[in-house]
MDAnalysis code that builds the backbone (N, CA, C; Angstrom):
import MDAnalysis as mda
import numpy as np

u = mda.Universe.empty(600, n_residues=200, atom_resindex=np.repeat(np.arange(200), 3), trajectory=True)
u.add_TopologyAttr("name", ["N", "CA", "C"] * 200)
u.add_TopologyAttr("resid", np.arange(1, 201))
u.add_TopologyAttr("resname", ["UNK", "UNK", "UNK", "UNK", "UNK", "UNK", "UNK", "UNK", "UNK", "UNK", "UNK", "UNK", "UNK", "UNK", "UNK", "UNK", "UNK", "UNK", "UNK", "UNK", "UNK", "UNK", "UNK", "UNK", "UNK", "UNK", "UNK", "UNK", "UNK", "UNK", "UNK", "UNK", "UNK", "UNK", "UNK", "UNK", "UNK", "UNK", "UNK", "UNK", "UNK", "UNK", "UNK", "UNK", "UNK", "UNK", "UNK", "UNK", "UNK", "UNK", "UNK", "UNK", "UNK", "UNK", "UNK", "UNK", "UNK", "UNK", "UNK", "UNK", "UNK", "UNK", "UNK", "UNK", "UNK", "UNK", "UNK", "UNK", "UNK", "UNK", "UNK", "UNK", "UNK", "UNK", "UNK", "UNK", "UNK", "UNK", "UNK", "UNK", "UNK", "UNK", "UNK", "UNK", "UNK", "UNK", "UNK", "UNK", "UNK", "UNK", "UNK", "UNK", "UNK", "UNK", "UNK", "UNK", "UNK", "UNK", "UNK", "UNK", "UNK", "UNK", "UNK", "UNK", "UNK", "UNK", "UNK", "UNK", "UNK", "UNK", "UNK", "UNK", "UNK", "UNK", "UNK", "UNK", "UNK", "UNK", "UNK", "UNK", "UNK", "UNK", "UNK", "UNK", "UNK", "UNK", "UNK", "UNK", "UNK", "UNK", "UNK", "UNK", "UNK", "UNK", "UNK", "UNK", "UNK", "UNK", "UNK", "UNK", "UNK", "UNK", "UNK", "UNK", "UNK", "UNK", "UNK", "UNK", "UNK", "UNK", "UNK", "UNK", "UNK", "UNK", "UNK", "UNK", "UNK", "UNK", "UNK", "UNK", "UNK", "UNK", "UNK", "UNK", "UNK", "UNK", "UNK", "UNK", "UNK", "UNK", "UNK", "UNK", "UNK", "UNK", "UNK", "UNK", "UNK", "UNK", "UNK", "UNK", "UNK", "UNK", "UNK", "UNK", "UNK", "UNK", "UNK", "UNK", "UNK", "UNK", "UNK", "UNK", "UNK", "UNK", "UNK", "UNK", "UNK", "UNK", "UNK", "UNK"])
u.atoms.positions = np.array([
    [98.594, 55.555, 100.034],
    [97.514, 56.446, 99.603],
    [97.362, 57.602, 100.597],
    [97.419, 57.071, 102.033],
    [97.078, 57.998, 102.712],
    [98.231, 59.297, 103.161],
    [99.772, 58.650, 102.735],
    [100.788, 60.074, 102.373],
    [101.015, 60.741, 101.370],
    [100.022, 59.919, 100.109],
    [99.900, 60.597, 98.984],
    [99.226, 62.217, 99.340],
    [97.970, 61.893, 100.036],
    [97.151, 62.856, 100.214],
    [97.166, 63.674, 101.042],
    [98.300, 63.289, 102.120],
    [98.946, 64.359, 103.118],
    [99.796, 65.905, 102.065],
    [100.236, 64.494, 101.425],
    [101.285, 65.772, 100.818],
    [100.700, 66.619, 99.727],
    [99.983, 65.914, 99.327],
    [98.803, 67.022, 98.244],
    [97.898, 68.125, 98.820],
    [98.158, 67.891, 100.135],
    [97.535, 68.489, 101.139],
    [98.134, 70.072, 101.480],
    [99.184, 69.044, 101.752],
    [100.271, 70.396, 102.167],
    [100.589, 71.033, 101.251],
    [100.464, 70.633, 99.987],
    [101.041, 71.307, 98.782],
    [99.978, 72.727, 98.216],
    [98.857, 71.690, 98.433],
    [98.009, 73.184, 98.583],
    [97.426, 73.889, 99.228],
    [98.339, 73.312, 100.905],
    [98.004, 74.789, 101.916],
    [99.354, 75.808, 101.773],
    [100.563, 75.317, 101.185],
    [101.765, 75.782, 100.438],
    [101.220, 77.044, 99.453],
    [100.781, 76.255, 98.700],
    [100.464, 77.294, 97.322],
    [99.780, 78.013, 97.810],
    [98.735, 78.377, 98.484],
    [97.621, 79.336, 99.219],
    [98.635, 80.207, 100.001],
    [98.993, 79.976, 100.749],
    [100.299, 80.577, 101.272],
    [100.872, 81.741, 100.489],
    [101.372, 81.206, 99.335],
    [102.093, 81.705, 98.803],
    [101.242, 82.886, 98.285],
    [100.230, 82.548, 98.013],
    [99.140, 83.952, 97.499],
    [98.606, 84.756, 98.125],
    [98.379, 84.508, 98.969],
    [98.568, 85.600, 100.316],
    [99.448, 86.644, 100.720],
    [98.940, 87.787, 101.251],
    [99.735, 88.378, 101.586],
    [100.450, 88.353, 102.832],
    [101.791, 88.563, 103.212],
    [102.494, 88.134, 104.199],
    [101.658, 88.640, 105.298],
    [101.623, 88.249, 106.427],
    [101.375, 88.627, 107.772],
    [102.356, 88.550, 109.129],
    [103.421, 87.946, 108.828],
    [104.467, 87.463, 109.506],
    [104.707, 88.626, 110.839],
    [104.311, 90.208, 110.712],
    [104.775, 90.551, 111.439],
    [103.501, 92.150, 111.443],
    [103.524, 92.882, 112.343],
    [101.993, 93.582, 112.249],
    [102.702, 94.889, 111.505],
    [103.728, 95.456, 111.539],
    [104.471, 95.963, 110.704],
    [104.232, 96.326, 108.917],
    [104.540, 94.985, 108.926],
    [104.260, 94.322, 107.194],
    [102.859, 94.472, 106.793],
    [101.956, 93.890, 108.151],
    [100.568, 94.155, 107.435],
    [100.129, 95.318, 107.435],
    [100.302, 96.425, 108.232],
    [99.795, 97.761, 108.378],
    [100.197, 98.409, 107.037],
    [101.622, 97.706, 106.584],
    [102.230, 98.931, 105.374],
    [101.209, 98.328, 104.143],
    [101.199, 97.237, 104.211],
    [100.390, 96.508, 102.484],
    [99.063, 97.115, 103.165],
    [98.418, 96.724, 103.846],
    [96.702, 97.715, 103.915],
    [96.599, 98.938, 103.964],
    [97.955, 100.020, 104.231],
    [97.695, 101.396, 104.078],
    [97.974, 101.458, 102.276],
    [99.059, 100.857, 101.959],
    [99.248, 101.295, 100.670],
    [98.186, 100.414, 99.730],
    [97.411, 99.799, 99.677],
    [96.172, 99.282, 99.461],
    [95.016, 100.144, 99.448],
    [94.553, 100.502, 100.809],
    [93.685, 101.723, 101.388],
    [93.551, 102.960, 100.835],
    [95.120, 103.326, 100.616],
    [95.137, 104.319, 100.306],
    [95.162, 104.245, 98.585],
    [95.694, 103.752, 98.062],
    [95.572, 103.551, 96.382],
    [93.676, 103.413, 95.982],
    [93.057, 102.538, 96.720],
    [91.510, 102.452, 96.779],
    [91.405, 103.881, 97.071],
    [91.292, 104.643, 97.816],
    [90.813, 105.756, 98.359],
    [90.954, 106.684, 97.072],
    [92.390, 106.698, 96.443],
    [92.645, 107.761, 95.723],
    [92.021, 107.241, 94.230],
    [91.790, 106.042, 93.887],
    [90.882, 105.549, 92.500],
    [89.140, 106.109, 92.584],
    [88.696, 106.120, 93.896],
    [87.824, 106.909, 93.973],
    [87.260, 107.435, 93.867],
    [88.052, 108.932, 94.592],
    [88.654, 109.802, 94.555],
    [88.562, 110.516, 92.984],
    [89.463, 109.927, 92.297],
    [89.209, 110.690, 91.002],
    [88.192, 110.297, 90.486],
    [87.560, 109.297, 90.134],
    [86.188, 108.878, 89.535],
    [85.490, 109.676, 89.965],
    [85.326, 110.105, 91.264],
    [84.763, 111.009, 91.627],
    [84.813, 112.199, 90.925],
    [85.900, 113.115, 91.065],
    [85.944, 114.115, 90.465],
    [85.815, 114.482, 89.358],
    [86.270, 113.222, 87.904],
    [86.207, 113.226, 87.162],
    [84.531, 113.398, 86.204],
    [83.660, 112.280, 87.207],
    [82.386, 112.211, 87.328],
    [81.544, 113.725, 87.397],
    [81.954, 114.398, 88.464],
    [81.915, 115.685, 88.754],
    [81.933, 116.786, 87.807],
    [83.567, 117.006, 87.306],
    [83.700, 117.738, 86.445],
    [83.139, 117.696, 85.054],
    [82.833, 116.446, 84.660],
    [81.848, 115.783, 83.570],
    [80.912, 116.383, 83.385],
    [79.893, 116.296, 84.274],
    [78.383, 116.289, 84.579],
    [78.613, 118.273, 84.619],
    [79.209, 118.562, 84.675],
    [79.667, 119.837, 85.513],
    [79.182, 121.061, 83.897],
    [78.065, 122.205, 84.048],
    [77.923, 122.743, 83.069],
    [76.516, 123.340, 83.810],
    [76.625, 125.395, 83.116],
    [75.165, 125.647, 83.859],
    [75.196, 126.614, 82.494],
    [74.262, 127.118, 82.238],
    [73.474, 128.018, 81.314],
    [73.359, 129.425, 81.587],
    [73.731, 130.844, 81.240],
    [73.599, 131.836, 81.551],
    [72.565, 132.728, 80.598],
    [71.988, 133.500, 80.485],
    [71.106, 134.540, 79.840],
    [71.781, 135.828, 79.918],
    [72.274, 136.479, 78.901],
    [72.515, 137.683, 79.254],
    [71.844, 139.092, 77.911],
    [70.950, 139.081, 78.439],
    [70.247, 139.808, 77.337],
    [69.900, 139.473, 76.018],
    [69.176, 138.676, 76.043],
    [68.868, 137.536, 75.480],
    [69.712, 136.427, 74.593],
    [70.593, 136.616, 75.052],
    [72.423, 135.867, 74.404],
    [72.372, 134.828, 75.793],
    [72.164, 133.416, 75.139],
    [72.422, 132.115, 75.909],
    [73.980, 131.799, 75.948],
    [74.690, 131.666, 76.948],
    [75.838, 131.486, 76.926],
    [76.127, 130.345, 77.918],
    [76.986, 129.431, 77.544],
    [77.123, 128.225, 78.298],
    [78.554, 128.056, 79.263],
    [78.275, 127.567, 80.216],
    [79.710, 127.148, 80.693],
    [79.723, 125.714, 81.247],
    [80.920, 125.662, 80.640],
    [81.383, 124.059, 80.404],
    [82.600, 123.928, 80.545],
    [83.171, 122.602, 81.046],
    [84.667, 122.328, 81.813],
    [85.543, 122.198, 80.325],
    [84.894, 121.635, 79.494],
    [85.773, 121.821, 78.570],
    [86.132, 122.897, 77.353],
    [85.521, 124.147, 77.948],
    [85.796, 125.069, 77.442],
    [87.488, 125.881, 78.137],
    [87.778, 125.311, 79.203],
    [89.117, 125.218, 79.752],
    [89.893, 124.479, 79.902],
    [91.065, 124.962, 79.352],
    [92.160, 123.782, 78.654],
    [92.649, 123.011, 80.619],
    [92.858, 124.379, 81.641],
    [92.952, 123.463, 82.780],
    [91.972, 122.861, 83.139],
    [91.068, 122.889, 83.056],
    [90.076, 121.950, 83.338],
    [90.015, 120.269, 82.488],
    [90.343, 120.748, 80.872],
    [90.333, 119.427, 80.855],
    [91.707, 119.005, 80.701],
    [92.872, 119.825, 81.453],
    [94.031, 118.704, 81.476],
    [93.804, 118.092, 83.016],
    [92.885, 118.822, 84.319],
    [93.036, 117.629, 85.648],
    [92.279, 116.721, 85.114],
    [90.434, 117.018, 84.276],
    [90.299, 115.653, 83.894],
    [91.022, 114.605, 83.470],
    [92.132, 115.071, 82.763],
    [93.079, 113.954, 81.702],
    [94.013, 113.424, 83.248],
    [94.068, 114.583, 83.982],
    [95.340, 113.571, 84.775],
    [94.944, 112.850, 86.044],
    [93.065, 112.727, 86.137],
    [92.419, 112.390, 87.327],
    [92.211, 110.705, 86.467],
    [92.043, 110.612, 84.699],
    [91.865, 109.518, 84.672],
    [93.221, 108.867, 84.317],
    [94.038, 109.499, 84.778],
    [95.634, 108.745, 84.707],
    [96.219, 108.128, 86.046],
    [95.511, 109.047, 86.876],
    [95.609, 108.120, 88.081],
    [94.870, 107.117, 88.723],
    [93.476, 107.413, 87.713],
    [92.406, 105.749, 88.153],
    [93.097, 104.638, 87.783],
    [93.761, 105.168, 86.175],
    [94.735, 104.058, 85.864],
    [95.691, 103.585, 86.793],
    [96.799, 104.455, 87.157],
    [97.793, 103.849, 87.827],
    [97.563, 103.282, 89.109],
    [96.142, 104.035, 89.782],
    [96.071, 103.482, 91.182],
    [95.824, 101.957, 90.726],
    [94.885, 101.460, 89.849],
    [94.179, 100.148, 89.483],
    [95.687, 99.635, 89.091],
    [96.447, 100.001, 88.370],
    [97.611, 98.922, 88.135],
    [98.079, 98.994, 89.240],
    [98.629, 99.772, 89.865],
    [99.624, 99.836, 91.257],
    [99.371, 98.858, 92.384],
    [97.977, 98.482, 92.585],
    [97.238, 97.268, 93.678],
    [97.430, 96.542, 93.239],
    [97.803, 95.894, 91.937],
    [98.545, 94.690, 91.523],
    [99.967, 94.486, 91.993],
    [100.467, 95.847, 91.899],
    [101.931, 96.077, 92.166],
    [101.995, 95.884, 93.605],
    [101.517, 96.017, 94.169],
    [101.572, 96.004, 95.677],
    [101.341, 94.873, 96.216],
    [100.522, 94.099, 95.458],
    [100.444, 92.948, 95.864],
    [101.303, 91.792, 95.552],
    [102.014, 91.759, 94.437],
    [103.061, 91.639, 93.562],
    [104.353, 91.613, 94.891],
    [104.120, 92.846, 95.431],
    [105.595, 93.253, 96.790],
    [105.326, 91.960, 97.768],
    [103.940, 92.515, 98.398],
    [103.836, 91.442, 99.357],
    [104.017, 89.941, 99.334],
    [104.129, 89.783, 98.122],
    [104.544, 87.916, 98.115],
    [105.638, 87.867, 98.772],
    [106.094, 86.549, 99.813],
    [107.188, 86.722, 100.668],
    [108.130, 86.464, 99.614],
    [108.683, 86.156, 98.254],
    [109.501, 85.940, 97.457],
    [110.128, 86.833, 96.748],
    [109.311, 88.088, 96.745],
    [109.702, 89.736, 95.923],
    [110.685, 89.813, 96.425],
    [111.312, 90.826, 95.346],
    [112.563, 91.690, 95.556],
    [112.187, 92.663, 96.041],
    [112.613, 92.994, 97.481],
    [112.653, 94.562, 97.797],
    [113.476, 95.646, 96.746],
    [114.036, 95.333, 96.523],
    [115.109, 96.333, 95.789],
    [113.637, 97.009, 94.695],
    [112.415, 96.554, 94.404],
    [111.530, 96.976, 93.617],
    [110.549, 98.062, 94.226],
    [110.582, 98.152, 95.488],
    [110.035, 99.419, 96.454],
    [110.813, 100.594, 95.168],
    [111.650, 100.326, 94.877],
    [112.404, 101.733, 94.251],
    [111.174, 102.120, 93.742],
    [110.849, 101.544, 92.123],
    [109.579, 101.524, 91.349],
    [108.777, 101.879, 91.723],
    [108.186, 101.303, 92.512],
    [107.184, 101.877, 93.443],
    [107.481, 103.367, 93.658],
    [108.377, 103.369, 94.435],
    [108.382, 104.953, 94.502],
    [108.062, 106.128, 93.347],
    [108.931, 105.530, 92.726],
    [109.046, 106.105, 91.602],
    [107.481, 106.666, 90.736],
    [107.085, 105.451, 90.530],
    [105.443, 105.226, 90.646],
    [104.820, 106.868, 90.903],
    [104.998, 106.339, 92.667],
    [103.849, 107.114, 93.278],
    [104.309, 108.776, 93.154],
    [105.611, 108.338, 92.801],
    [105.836, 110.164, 93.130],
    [105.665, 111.250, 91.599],
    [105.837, 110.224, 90.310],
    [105.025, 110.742, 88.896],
    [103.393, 110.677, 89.058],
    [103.108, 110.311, 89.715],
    [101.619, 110.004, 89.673],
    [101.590, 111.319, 90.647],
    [101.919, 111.604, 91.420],
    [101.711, 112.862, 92.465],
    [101.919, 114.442, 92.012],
    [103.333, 113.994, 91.400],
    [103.635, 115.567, 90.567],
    [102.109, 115.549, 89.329],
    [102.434, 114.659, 88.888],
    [100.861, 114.869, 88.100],
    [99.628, 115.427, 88.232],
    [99.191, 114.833, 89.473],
    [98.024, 115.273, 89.920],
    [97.805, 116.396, 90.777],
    [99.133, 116.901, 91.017],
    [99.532, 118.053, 91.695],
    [99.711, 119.358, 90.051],
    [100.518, 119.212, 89.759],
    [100.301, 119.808, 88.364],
    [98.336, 120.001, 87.887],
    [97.657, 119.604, 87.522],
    [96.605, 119.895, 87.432],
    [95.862, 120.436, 88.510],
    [96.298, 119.920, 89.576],
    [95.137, 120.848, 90.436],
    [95.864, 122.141, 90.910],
    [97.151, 122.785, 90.336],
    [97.563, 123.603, 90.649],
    [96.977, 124.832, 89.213],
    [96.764, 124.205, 88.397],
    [96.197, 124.673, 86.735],
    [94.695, 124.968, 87.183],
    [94.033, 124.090, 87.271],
    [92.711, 124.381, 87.637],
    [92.355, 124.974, 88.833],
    [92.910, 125.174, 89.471],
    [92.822, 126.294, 91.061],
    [92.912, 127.845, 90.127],
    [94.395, 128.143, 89.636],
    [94.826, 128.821, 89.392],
    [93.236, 129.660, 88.114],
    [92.775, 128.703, 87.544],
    [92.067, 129.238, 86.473],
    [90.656, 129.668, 87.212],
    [90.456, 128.723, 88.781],
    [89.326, 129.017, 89.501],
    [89.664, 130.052, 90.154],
    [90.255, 130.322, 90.808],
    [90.793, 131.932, 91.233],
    [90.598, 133.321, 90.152],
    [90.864, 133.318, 89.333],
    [90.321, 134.261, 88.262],
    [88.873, 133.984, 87.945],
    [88.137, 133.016, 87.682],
    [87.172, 133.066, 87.721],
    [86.230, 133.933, 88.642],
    [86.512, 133.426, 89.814],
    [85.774, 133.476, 90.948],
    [86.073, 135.109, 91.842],
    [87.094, 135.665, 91.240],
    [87.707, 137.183, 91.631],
    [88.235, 138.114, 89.995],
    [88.372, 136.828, 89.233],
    [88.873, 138.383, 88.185],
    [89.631, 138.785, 88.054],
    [90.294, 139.475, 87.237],
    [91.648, 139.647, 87.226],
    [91.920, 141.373, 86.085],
    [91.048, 142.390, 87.220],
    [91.314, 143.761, 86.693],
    [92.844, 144.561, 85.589],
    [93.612, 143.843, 86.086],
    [94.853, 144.128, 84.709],
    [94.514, 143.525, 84.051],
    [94.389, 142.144, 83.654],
    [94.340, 141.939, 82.325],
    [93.117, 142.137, 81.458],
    [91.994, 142.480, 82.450],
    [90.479, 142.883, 81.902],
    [89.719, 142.010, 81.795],
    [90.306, 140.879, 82.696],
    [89.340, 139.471, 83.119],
    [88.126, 139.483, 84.217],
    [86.600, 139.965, 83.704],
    [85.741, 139.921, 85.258],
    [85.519, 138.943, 85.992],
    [84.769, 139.144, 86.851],
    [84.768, 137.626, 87.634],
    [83.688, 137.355, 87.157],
    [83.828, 135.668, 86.842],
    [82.289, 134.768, 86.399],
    [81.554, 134.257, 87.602],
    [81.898, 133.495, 88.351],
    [81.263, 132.770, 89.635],
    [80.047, 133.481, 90.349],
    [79.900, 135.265, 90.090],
    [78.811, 135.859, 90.627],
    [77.384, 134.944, 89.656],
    [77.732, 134.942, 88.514],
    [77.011, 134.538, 87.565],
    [76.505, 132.948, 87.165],
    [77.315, 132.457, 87.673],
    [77.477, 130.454, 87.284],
    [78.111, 130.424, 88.296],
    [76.867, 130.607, 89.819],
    [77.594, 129.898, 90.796],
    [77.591, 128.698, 91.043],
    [76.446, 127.861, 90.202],
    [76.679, 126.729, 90.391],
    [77.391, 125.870, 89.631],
    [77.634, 126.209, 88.329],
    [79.549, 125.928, 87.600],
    [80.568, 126.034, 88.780],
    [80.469, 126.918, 89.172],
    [82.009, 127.304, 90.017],
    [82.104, 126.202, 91.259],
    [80.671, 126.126, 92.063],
    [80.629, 125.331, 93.192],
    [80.820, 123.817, 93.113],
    [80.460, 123.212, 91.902],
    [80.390, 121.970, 91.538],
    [82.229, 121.750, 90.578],
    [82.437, 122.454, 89.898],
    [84.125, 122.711, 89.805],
    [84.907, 122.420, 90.326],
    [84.570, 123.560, 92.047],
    [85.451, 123.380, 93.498],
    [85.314, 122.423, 94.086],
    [84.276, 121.588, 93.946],
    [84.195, 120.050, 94.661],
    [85.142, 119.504, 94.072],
    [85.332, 119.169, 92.506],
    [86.078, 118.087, 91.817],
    [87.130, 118.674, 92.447],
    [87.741, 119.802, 92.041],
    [89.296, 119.927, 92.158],
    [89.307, 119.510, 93.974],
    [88.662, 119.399, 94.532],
    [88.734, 120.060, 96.356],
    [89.036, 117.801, 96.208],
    [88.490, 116.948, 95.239],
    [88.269, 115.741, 95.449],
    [89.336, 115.307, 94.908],
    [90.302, 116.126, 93.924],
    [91.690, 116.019, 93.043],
    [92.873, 116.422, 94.052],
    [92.843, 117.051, 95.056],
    [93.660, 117.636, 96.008],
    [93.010, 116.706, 97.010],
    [92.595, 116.018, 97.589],
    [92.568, 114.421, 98.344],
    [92.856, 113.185, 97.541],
    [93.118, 113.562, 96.169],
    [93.585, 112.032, 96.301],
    [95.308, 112.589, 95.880],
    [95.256, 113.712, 95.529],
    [96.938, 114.019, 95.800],
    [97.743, 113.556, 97.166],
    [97.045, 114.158, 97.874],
    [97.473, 113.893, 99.522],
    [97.393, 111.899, 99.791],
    [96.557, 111.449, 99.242],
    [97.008, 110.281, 99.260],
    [98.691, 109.470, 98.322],
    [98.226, 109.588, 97.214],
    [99.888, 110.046, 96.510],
    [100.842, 110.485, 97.343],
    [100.611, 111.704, 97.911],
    [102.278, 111.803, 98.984],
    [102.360, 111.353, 100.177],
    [100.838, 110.603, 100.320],
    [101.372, 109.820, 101.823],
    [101.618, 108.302, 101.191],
    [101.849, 108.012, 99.955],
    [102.394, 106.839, 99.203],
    [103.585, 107.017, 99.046],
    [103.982, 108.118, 98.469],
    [104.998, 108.796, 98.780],
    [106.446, 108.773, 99.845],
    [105.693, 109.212, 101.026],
    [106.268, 109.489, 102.016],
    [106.616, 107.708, 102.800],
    [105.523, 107.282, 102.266],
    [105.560, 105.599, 103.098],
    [106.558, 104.617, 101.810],
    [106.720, 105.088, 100.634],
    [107.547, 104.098, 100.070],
    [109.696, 104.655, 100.438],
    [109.483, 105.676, 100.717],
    [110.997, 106.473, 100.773],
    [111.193, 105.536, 102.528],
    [110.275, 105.773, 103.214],
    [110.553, 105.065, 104.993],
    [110.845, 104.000, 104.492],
    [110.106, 103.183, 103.538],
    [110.461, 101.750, 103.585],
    [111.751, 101.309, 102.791],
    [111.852, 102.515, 101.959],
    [112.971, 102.036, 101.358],
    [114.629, 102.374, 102.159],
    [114.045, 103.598, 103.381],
    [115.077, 104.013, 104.157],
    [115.590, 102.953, 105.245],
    [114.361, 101.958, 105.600],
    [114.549, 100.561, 106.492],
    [114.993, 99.834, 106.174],
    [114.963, 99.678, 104.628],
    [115.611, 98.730, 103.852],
    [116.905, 99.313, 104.050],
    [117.534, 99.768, 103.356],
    [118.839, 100.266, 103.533],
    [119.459, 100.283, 104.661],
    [119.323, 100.762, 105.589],
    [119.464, 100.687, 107.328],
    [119.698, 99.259, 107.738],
    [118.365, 98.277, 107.593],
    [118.696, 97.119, 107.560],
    [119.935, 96.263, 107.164],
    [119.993, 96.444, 105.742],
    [121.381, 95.787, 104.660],
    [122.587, 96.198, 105.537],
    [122.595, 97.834, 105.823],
    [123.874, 98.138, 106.112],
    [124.264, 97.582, 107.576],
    [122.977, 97.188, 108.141],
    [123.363, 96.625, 109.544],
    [123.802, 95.435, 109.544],
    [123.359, 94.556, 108.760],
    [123.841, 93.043, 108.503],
    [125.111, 93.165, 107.878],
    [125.658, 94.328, 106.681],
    [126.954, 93.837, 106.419],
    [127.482, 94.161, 107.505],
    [127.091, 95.420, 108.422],
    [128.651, 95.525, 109.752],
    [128.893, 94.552, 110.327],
    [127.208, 93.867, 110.231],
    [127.366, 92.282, 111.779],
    [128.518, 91.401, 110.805],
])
């Protein structure tokens, strides 16, 4: 009875084990809590902005003509919304994925994915906040050839509450390419590694 219960013992300090994320080396843990950290940071991040740009709308008077401004009266505006809630998505699946890596049983060879991952998710969110800058810049200055005035004198508080979201869409980009930048190292160690063991 009493090695019955040893080993039922061990079996499920085994299995616990196994669900855990590795710690074996301080290395391993720094990379799973940055790419953790940072995926949290950037889910955020867009809720944030998205939240932002939402709520985001002011009222003008111009001789007695009520005129409204609203984010979705701009197609860039509502394509970063569309691509701020594409990355709440992927960050929320991706912390599965990551955790998924860290089991000591994964295939490295799946860092690829990952990469892959983080770096569509980046051009993405880089793509929109390069659209919605671009459309806040004319706003906010105008654009005398084509006979575009500037609005922002007028709905400065449209414009200011705007520049937050996108300013909160361009931080969680920068998280993306430091996901980025940390899945290509790991996959460059990997490789380095392999090729060192076949010379040995």
């Amino acid at each position: 009875m009493e090695s019955n219960a040893t080993q039922e013992k061990s079996s499920f300090v085994s299995h616990f084990k196994s669900l855990a994320v590795p710690m074996s080396t301080q290395p391993q843990r720094a990379f799973f809590m940055a790419q953790l950290m940072l995926r949290a940071l950037a889910l955020l991040l867009s809720v944030a902005a998205i939240i932002t740009m939402l709520t985001n709308g002011q009222n003008l008077t111009i001789m007695g003509i009520v005129i409204e401004a609203r984010y979705n009266y701009s197609s860039a505006f509502r394509f970063i919304v569309g691509a701020d809630a594409i990355v709440c998505v992927c960050s929320a699946l991706s912390m599965f994925l990551v955790f998924i890596l860290s089991r000591p049983k994964s295939d490295p060879s799946n860092y690829y994915f990952l990469f892959l991952h983080d770096l569509v998710v980046a051009l993405l969110i880089m793509a929109g906040c390069a659209a919605a800058t671009a459309i806040g810049v004319v706003g906010r200055d105008g654009q005398v050839q084509s006979g575009w005035p500037a609005i922002c004198n007028r709905v400065e508080e449209f414009c200011h509450k705007s520049t937050v979201s996108i300013a909160m869409s361009y931080l969680a980009f920068l998280c993306y390419l430091s996901l980025t930048v940390m899945a290509v190292n790991k996959l460059k160690k990997k490789n380095a590694q392999e090729a060192s063991q076949g010379g040995a």
